[in-house]
C-alpha positions in Angstrom: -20.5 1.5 -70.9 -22.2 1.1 -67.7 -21.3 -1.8 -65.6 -25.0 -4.0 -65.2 -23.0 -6.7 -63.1 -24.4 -7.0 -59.2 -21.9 -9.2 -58.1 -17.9 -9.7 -58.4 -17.2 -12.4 -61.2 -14.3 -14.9 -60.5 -12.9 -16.4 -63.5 -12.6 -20.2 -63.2 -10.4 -21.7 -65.7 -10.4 -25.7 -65.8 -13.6 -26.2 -64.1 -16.9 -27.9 -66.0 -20.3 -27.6 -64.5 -23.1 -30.7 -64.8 -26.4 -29.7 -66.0 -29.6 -32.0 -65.9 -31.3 -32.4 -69.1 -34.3 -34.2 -68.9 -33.1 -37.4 -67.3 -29.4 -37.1 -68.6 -26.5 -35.1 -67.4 -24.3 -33.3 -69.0 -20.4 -31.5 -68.3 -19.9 -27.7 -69.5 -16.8 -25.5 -69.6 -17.8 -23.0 -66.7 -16.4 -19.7 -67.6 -17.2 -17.6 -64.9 -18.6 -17.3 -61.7 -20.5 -15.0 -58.7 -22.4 -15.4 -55.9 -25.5 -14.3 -58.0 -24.3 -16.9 -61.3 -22.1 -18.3 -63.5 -21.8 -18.2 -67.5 -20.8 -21.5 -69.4 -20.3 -22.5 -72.9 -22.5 -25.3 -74.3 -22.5 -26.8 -77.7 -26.6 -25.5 -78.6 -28.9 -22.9 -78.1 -30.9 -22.7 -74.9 -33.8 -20.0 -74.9 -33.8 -17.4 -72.4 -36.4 -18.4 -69.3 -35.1 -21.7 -69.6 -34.9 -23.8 -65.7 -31.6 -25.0 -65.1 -30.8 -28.1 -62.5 -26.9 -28.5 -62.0 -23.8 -28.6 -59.4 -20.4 -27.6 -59.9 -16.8 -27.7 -57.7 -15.3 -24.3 -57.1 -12.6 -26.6 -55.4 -12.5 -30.1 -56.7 -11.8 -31.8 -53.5 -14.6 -30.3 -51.8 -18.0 -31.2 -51.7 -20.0 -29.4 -55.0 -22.5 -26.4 -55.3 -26.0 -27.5 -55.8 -28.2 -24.8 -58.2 -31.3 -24.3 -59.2 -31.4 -21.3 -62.1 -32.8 -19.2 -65.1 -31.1 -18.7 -68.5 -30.9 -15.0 -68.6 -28.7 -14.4 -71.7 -27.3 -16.2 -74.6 -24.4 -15.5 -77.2 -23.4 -17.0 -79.8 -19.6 -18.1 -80.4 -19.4 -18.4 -84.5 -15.8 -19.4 -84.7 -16.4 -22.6 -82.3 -19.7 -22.8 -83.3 -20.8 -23.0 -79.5 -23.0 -20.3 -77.3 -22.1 -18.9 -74.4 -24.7 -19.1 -71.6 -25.4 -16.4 -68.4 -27.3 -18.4 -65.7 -29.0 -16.6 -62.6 -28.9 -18.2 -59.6 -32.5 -18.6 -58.0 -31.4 -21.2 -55.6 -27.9 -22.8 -54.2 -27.3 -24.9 -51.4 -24.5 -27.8 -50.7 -27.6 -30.2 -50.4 -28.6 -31.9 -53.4 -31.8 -30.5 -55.0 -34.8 -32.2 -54.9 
């Protein structure tokens, strides 16, 4: 199988990510992560285009990751009855978005 992957993943074990949602926020398990995204679990479906708004720590004394992204692939995770989400990165910055 041929390797689509642009950038190096780094597993992160331990780490949650907050996403926006509407109004609320919300911590997810962050699986992995690159310079170009990151995949995290989440407890519903989210369709493919979808805008994500969010931060995350890849050190949790430092200061966190700002993001601005796109849903680019979902899986399902019948046993935990959970999906697996692959976020691109369109924008990150150590400045709170907008």
């Amino acid at each position: 199988m041929e390797e689509r992957r642009k950038h190096s993943r780094w597993n992160i074990q331990h780490r949650h990510a907050t996403l926006k949602k509407g109004m609320a926020s919300c911590d997810v398990p962050l699986v992995d992560l690159s310079s170009g995204g990151m995949r995290i679990v989440l407890d519903e479906d989210i369709p493919v285009g979808s805008k994500i708004i969010g931060e995350f720590r890849v050190v949790p004394q430092r200061d966190p990751y700002f993001i601005q992204g796109s849903v680019t692939w979902t899986r399902s995770i019948p046993q935990e009855q959970k999906f697996e989400v692959g976020i691109e990165f369109n924008k990150i910055n150590t400045i709170p978005n907008p």
